[in-house]
mmCIF file of the N, C-alpha and C atoms, coordinates in Angstrom:
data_MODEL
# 
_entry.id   MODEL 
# 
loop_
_atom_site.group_PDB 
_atom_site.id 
_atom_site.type_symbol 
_atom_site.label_atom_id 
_atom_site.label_alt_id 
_atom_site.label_comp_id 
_atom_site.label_asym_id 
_atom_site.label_entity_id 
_atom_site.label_seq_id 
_atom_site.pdbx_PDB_ins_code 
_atom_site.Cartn_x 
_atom_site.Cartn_y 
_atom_site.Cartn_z 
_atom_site.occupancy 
_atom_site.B_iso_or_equiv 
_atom_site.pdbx_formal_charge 
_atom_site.auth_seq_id 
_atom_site.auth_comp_id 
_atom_site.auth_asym_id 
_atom_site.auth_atom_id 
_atom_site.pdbx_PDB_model_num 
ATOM 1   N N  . UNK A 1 1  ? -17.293 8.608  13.854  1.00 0.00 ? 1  UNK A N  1 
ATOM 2   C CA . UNK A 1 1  ? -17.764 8.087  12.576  1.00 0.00 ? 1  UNK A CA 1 
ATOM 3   C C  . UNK A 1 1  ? -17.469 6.586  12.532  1.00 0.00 ? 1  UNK A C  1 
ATOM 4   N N  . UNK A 1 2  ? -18.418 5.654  12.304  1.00 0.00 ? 2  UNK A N  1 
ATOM 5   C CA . UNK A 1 2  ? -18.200 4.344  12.355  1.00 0.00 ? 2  UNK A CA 1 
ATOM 6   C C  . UNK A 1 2  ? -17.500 3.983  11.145  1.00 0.00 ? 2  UNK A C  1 
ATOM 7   N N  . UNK A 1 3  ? -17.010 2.404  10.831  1.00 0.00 ? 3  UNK A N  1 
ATOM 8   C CA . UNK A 1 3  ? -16.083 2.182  9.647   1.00 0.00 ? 3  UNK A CA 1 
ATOM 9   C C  . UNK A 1 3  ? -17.244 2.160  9.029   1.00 0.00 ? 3  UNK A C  1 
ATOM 10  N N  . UNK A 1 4  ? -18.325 1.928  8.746   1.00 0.00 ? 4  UNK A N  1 
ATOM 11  C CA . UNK A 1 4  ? -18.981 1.584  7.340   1.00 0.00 ? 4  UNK A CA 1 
ATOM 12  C C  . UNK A 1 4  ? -19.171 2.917  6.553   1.00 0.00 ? 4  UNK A C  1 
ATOM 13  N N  . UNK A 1 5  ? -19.704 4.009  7.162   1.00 0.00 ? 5  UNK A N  1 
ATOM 14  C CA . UNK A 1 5  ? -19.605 5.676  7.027   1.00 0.00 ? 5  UNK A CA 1 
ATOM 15  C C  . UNK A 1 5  ? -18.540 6.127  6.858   1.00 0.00 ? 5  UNK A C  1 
ATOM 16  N N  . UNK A 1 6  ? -17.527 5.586  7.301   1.00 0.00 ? 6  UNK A N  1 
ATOM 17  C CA . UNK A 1 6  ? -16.055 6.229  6.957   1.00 0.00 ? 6  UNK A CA 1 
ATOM 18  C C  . UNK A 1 6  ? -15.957 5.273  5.206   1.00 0.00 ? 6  UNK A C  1 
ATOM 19  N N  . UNK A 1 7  ? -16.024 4.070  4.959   1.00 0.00 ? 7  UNK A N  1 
ATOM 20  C CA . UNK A 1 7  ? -15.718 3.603  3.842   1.00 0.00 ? 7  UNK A CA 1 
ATOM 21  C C  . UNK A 1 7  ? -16.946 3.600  2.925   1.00 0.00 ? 7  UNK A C  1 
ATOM 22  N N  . UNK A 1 8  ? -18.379 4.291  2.922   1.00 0.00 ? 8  UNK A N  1 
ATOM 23  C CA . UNK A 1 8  ? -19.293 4.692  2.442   1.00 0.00 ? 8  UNK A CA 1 
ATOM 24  C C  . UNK A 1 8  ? -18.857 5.863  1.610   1.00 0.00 ? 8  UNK A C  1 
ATOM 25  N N  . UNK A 1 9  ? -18.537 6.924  2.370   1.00 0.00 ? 9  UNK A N  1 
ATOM 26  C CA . UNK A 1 9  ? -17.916 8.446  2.617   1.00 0.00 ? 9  UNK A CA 1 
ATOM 27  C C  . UNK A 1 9  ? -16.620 7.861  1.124   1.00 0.00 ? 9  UNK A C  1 
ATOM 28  N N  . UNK A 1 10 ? -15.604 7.348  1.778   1.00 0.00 ? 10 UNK A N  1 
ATOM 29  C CA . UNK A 1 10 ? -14.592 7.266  0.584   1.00 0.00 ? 10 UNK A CA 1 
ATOM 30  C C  . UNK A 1 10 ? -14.996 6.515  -0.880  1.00 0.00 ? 10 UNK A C  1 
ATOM 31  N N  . UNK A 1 11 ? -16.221 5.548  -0.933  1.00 0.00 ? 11 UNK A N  1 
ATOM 32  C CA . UNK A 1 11 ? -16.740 5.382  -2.139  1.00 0.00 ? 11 UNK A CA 1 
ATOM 33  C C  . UNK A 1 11 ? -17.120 6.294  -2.791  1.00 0.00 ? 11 UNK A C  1 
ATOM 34  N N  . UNK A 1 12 ? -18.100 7.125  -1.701  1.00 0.00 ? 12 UNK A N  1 
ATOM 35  C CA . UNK A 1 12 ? -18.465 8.019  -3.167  1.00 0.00 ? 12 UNK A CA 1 
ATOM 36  C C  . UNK A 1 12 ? -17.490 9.236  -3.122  1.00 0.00 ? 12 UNK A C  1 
ATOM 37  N N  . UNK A 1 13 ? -16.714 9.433  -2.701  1.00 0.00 ? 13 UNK A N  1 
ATOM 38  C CA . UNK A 1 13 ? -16.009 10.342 -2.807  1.00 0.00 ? 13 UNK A CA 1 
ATOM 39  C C  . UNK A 1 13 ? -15.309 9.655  -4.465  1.00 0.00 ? 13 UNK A C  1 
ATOM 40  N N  . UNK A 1 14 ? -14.797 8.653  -4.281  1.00 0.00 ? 14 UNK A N  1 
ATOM 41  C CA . UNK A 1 14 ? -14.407 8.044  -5.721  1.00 0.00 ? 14 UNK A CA 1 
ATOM 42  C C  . UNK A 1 14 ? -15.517 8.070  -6.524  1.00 0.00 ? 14 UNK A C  1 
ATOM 43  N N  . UNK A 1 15 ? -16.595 7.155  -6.749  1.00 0.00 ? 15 UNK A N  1 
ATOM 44  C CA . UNK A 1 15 ? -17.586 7.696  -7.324  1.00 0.00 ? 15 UNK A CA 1 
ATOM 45  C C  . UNK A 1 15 ? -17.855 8.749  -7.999  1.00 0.00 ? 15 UNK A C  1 
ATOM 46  N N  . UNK A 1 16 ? -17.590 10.400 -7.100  1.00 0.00 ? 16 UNK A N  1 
ATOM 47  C CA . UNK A 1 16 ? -18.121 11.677 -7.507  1.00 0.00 ? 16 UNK A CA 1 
ATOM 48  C C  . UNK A 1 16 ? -17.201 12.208 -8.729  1.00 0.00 ? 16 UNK A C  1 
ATOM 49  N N  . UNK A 1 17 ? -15.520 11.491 -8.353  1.00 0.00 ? 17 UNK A N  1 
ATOM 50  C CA . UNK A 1 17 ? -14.324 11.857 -9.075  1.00 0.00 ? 17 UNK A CA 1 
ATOM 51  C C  . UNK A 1 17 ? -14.698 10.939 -10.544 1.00 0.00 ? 17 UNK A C  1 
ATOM 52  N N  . UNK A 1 18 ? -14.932 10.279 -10.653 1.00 0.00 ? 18 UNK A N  1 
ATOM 53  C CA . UNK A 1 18 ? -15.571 8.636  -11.550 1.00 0.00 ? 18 UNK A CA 1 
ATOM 54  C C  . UNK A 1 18 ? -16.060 9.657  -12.216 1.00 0.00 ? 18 UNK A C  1 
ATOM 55  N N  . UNK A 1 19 ? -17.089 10.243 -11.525 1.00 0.00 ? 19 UNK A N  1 
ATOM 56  C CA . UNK A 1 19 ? -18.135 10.574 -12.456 1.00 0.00 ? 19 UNK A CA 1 
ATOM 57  C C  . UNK A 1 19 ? -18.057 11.925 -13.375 1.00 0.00 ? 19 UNK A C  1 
ATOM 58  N N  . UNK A 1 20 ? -17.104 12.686 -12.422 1.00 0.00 ? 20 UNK A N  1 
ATOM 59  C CA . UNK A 1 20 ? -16.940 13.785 -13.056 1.00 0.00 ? 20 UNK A CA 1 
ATOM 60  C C  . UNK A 1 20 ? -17.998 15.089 -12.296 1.00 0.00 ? 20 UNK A C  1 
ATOM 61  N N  . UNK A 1 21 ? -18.415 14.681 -11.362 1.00 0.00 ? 21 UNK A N  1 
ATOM 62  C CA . UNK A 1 21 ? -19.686 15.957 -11.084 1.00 0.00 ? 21 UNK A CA 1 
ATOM 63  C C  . UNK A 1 21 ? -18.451 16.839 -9.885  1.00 0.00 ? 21 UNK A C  1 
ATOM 64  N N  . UNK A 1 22 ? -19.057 18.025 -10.034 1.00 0.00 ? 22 UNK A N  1 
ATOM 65  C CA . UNK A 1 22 ? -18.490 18.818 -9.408  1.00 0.00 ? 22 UNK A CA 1 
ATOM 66  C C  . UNK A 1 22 ? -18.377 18.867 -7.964  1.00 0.00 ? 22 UNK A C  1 
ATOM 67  N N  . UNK A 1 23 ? -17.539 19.579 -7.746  1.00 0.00 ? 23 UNK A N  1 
ATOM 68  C CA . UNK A 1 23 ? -17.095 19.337 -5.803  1.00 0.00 ? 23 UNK A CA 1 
ATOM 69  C C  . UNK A 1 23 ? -18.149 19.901 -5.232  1.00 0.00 ? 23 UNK A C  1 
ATOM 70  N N  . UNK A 1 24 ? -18.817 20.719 -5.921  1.00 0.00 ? 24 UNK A N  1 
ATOM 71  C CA . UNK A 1 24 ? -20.000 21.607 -4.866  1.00 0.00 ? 24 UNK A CA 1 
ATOM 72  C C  . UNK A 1 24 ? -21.157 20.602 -4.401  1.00 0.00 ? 24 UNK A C  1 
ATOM 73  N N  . UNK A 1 25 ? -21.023 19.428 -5.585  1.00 0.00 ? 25 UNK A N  1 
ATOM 74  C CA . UNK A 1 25 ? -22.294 18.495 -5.354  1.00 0.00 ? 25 UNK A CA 1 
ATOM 75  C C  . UNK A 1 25 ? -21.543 17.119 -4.202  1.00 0.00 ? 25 UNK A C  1 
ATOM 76  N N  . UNK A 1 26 ? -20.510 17.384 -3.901  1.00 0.00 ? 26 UNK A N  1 
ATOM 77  C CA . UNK A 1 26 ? -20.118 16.209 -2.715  1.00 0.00 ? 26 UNK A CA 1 
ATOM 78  C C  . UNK A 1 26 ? -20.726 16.650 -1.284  1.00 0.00 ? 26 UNK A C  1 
ATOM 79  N N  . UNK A 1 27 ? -20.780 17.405 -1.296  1.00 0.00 ? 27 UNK A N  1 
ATOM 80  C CA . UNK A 1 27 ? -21.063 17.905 0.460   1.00 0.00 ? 27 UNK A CA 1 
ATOM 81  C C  . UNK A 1 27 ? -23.118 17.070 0.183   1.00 0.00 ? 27 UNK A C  1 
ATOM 82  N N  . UNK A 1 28 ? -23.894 17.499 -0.753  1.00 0.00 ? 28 UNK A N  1 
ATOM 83  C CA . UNK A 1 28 ? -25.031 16.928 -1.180  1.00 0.00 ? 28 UNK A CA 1 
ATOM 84  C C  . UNK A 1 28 ? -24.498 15.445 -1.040  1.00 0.00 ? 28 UNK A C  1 
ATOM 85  N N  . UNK A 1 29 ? -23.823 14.836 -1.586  1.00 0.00 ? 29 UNK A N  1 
ATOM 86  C CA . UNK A 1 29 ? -23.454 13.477 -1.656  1.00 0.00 ? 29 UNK A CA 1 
ATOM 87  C C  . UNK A 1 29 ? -23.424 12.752 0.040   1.00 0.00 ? 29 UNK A C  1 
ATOM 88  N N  . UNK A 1 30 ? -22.616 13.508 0.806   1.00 0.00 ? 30 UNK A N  1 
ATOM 89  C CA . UNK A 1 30 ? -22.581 13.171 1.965   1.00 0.00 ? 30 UNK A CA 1 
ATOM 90  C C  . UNK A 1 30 ? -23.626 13.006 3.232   1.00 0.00 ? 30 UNK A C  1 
ATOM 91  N N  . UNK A 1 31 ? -24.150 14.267 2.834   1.00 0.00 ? 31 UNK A N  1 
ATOM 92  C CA . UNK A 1 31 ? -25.708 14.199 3.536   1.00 0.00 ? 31 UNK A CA 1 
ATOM 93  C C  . UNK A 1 31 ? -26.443 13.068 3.378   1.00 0.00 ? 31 UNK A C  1 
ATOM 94  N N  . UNK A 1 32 ? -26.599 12.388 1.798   1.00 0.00 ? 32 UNK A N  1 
ATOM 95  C CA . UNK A 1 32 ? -27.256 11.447 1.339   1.00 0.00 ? 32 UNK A CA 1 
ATOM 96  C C  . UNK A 1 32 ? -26.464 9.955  1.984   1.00 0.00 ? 32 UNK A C  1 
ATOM 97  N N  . UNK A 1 33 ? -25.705 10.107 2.197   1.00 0.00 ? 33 UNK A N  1 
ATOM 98  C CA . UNK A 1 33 ? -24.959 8.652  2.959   1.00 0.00 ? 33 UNK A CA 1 
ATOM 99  C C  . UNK A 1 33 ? -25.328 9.241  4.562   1.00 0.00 ? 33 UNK A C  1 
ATOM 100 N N  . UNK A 1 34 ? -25.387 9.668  5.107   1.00 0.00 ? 34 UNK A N  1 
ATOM 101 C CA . UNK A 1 34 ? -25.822 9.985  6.145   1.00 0.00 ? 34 UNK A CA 1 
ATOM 102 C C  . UNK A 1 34 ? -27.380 9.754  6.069   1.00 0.00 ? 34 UNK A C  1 
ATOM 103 N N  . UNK A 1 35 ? -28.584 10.327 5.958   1.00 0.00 ? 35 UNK A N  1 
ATOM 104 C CA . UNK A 1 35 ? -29.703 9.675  5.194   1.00 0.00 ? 35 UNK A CA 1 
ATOM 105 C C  . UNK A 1 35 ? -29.695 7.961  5.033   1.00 0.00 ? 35 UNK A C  1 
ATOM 106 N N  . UNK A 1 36 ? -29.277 8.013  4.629   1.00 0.00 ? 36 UNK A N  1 
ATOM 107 C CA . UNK A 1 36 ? -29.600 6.306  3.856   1.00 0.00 ? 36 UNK A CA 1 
ATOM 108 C C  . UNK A 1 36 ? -28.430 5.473  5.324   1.00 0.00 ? 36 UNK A C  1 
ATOM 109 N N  . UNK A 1 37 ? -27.826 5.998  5.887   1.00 0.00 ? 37 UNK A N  1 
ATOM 110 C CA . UNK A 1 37 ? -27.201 5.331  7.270   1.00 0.00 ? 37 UNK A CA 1 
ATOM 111 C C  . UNK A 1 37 ? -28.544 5.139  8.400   1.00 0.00 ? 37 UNK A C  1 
ATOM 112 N N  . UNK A 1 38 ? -29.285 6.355  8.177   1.00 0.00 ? 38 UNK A N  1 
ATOM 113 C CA . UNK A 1 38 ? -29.998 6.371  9.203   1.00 0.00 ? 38 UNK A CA 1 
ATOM 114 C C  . UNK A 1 38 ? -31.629 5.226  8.657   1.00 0.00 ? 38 UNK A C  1 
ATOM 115 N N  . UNK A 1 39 ? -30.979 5.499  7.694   1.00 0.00 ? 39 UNK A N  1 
ATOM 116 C CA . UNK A 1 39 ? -32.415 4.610  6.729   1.00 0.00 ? 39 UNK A CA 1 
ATOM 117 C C  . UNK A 1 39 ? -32.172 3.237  6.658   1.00 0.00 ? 39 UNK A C  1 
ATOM 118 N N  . UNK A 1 40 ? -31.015 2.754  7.137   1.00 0.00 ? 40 UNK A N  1 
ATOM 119 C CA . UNK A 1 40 ? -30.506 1.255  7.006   1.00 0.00 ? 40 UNK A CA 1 
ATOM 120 C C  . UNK A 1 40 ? -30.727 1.017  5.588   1.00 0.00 ? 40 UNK A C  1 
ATOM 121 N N  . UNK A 1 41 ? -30.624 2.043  4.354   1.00 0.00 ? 41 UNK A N  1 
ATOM 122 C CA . UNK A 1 41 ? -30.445 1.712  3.348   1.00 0.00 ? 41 UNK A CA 1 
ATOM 123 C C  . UNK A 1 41 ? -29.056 2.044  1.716   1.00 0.00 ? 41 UNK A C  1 
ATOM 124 N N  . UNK A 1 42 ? -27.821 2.414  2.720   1.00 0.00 ? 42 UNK A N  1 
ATOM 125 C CA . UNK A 1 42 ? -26.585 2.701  2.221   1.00 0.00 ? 42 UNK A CA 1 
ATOM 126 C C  . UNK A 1 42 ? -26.355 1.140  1.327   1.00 0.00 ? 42 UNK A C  1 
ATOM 127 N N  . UNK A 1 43 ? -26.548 0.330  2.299   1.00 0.00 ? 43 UNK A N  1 
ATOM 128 C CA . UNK A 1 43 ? -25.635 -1.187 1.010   1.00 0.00 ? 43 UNK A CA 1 
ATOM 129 C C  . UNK A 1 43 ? -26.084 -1.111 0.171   1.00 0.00 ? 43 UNK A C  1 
ATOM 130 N N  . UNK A 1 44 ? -27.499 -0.585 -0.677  1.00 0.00 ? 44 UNK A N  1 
ATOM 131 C CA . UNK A 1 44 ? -28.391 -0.919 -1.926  1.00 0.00 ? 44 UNK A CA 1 
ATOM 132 C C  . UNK A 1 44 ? -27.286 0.326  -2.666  1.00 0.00 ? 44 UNK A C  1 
ATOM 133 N N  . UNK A 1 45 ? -27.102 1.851  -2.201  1.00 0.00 ? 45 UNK A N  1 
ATOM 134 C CA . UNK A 1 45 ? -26.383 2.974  -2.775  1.00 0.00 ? 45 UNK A CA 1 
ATOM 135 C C  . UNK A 1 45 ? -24.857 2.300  -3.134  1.00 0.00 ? 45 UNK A C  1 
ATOM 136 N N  . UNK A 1 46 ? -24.581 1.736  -1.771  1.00 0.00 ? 46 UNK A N  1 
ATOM 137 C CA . UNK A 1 46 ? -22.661 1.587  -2.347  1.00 0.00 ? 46 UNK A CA 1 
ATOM 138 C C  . UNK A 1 46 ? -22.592 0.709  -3.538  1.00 0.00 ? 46 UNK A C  1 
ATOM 139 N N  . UNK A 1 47 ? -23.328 -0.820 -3.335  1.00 0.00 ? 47 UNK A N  1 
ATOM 140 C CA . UNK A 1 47 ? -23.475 -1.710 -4.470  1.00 0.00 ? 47 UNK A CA 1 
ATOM 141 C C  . UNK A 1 47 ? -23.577 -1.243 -5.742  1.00 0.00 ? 47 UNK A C  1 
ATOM 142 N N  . UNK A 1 48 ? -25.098 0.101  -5.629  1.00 0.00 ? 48 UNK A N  1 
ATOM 143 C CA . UNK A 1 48 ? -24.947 0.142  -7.163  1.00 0.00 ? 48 UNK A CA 1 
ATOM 144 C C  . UNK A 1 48 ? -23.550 1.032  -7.788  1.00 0.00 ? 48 UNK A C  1 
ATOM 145 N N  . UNK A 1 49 ? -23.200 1.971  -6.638  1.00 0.00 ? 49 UNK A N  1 
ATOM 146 C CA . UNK A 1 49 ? -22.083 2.599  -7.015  1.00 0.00 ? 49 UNK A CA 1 
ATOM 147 C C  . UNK A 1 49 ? -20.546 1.682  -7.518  1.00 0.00 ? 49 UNK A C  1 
ATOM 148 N N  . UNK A 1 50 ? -20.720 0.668  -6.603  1.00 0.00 ? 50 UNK A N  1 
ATOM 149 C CA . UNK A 1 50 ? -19.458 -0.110 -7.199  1.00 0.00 ? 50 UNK A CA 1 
ATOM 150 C C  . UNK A 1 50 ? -19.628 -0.735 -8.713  1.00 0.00 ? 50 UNK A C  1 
ATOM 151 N N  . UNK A 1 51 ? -20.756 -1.137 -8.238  1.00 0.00 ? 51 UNK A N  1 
ATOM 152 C CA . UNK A 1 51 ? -21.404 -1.721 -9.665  1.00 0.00 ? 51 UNK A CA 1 
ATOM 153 C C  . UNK A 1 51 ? -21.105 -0.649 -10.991 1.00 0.00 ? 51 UNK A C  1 
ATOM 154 N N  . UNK A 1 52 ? -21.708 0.454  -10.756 1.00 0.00 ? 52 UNK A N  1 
ATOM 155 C CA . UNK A 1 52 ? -21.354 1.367  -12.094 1.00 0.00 ? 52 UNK A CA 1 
ATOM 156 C C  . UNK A 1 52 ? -20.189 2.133  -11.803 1.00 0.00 ? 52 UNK A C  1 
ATOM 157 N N  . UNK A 1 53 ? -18.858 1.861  -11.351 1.00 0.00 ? 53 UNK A N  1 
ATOM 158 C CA . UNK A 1 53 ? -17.571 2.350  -11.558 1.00 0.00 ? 53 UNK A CA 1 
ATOM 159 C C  . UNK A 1 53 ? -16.756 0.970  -12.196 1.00 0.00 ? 53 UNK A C  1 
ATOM 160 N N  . UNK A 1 54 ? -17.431 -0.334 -11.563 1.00 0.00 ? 54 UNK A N  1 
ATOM 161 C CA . UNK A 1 54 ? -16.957 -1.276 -12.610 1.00 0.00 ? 54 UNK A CA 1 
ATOM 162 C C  . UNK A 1 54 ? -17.220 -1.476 -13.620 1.00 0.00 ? 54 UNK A C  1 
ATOM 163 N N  . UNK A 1 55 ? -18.481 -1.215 -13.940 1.00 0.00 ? 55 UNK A N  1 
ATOM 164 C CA . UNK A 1 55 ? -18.760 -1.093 -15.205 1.00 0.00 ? 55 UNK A CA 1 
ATOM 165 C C  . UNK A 1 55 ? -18.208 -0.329 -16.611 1.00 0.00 ? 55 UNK A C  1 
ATOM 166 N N  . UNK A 1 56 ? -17.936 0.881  -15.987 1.00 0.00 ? 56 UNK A N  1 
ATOM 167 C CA . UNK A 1 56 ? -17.183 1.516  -17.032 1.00 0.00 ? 56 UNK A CA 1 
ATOM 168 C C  . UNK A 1 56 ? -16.012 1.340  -16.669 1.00 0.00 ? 56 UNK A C  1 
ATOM 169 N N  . UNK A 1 57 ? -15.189 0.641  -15.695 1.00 0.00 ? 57 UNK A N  1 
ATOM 170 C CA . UNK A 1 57 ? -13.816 0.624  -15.816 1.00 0.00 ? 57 UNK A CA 1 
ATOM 171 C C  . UNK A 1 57 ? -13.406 0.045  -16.987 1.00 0.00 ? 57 UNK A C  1 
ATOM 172 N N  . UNK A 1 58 ? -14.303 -0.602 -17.849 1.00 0.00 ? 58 UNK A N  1 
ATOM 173 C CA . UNK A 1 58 ? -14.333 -1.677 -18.878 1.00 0.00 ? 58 UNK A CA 1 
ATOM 174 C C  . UNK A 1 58 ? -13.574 -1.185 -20.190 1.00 0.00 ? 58 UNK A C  1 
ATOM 175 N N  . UNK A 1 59 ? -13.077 -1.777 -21.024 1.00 0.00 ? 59 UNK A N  1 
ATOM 176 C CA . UNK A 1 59 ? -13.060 -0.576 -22.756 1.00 0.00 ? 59 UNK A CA 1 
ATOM 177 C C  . UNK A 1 59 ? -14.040 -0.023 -22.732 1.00 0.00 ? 59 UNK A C  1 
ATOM 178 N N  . UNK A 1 60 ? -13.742 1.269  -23.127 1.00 0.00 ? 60 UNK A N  1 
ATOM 179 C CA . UNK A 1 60 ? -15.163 2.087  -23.567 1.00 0.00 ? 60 UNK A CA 1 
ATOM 180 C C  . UNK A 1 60 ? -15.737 1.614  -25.186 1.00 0.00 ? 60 UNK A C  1 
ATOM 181 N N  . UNK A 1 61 ? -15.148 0.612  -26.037 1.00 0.00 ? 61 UNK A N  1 
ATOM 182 C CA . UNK A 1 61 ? -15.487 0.330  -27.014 1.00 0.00 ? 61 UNK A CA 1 
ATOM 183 C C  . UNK A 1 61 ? -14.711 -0.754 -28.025 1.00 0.00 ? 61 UNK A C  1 
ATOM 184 N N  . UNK A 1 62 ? -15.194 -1.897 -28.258 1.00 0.00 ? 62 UNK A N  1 
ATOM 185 C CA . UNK A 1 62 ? -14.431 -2.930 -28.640 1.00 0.00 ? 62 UNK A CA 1 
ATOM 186 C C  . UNK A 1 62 ? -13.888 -3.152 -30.129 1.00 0.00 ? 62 UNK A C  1 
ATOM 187 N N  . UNK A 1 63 ? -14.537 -1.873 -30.890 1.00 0.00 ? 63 UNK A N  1 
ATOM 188 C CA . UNK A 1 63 ? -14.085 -1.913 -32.018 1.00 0.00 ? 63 UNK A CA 1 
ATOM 189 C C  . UNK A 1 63 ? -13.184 -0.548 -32.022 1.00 0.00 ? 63 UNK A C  1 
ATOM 190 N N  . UNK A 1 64 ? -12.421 -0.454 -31.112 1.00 0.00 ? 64 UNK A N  1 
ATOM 191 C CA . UNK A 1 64 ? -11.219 0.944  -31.557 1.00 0.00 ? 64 UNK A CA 1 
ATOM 192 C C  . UNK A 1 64 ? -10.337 0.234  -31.327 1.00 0.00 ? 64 UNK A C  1 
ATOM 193 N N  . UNK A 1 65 ? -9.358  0.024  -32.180 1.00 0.00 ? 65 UNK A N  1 
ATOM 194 C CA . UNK A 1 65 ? -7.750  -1.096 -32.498 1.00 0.00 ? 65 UNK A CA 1 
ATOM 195 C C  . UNK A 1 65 ? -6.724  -0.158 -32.065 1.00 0.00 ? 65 UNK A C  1 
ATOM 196 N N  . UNK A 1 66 ? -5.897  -0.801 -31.260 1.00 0.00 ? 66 UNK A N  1 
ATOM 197 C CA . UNK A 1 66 ? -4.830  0.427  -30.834 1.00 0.00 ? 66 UNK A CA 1 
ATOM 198 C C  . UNK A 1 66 ? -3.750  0.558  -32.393 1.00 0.00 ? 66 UNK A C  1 
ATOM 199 N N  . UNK A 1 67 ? -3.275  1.072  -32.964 1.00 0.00 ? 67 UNK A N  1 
ATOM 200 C CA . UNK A 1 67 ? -2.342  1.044  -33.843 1.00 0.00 ? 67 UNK A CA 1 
ATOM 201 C C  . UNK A 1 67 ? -3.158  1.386  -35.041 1.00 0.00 ? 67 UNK A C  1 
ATOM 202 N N  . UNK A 1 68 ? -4.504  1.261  -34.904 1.00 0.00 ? 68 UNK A N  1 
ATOM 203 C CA . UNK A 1 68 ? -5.050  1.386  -36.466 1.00 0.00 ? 68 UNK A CA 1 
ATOM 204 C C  . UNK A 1 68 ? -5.213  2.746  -36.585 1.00 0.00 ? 68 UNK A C  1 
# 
């Protein structure tokens, strides 16, 4: 397994946990990075994945006051 597939593989493995979808749908997940390896098109998948785990790493909402 090359490093980019090995650190593809551990994104969405975070990703899948991020997201909340169930373990039965990771083995599906993996196939699809495999796919898109062979498609020379994984960087467009990881990007957006980093992209939307940073995104919500964010407040989920700027008007909830801690203490109020």
């Amino acid at each position: 397994m090359s490093n980019t597939e090995l650190a593809a593989r551990v994104l969405i493995q975070r990703y899948l946990r991020h997201r909340k979808i169930p373990r039965l749908m990771h083995d599906a997940a993996v196939v699809m990075v495999q796919s898109r390896l062979q498609k020379g098109t994984l960087p467009y998948l990881t990007d957006w994945m980093r992209n939307d785990i940073d995104n919500r790493a964010e407040p989920a909402s700027a008007d909830v006051q801690p203490g109020h």
